[in-house]
C-alpha positions as CSV (number, residue, x, y, z in Angstrom):
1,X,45.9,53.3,22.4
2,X,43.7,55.9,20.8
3,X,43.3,59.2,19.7
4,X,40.3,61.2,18.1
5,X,42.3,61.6,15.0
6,X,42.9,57.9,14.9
7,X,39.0,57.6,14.7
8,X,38.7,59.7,12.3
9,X,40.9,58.5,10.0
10,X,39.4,55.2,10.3
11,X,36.1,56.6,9.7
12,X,37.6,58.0,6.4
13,X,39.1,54.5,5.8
14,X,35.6,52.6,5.5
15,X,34.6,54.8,2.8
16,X,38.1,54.5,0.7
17,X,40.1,51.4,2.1
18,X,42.8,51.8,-0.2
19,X,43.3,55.1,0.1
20,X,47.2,55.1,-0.4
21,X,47.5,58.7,2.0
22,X,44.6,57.4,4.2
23,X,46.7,54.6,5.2
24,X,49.7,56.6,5.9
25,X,48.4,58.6,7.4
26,X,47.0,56.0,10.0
27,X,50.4,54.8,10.1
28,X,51.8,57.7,10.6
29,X,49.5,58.2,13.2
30,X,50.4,55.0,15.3
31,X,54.1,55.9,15.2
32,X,53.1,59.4,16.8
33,X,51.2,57.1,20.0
34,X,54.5,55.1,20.5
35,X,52.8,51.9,18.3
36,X,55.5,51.2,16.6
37,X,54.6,47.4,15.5
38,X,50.9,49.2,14.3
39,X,52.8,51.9,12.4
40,X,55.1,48.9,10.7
41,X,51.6,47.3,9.8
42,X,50.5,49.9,7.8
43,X,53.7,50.6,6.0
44,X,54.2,47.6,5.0
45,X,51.1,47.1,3.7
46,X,51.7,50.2,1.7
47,X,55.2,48.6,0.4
48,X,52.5,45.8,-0.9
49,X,49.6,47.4,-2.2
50,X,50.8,50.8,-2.7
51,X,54.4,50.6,-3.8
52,X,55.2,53.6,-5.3
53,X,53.9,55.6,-2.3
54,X,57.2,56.8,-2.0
55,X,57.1,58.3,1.5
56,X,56.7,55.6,3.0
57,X,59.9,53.9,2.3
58,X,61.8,56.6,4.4
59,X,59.5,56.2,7.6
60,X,59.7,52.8,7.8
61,X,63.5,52.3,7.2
62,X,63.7,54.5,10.0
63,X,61.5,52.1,12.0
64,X,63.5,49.4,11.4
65,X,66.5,51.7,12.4
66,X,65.2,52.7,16.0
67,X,64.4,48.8,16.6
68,X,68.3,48.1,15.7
69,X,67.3,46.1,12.6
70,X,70.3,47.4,9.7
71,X,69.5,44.8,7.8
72,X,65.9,45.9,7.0
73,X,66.1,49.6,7.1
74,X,69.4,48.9,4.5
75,X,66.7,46.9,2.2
76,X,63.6,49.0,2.6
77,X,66.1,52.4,1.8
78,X,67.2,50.3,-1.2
79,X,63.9,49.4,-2.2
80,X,62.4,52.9,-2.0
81,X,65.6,54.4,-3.8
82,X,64.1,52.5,-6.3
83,X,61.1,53.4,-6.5
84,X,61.8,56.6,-6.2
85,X,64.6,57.0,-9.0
86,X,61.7,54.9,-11.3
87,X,58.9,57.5,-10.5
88,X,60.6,60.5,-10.9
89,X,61.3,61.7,-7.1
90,X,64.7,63.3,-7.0
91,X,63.8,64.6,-3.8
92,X,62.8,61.1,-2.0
93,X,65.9,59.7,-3.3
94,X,68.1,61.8,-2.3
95,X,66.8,61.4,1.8
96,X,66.5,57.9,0.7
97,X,70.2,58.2,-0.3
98,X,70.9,60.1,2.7
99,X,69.2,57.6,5.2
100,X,70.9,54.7,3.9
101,X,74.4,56.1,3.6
102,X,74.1,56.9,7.5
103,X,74.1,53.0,8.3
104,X,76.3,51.8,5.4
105,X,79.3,49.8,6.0
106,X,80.3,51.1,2.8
């Protein structure tokens, strides 16, 4: 699956590979054409390379969510509580906080 934005977002890619928003952004993308494995790609390799990109903690708990999997979305909205609470993110944490509270057996 493609789109024109896709393109260009790769075209944006080969000039800054690591571009932490860039890559998102693609992945963000994906999960807007219904590729959800694609989108999980991308966001993971974000939680790698990029792991105070704290936005992406939230999208891909919520991934892991639609594809039934608790168990990761409860350890990716831990993780990015985290990493959120250590940059400074009040906001973040608290939708973290939110997200993960939702599937809690707590």
């Amino acid at each position: 699956m493609s789109s024109n934005r896709l393109q260009q977002l790769y075209q944006f890619l080969k000039d800054r590979p690591e571009d932490e928003f860039l890559l998102f952004a693609v992945a963000k993308e994906y999960e807007k054409l219904g590729n959800e494995e694609k989108a999980k790609e991308y966001y993971l390799k974000l939680t790698t390379d990029h792991a105070n990109y704290v936005g992406t903690y939230y999208h891909l708990g919520k991934l892991y969510e639609r594809d039934e999997d608790f168990d990761s979305a409860t350890e990716i909205y831990e993780k990015g509580m985290e990493v959120a609470k250590s940059v400074g993110d009040k906001h973040a944490f608290g939708e973290l906080r939110g997200a993960h509270e939702m599937i809690s057996d707590d």
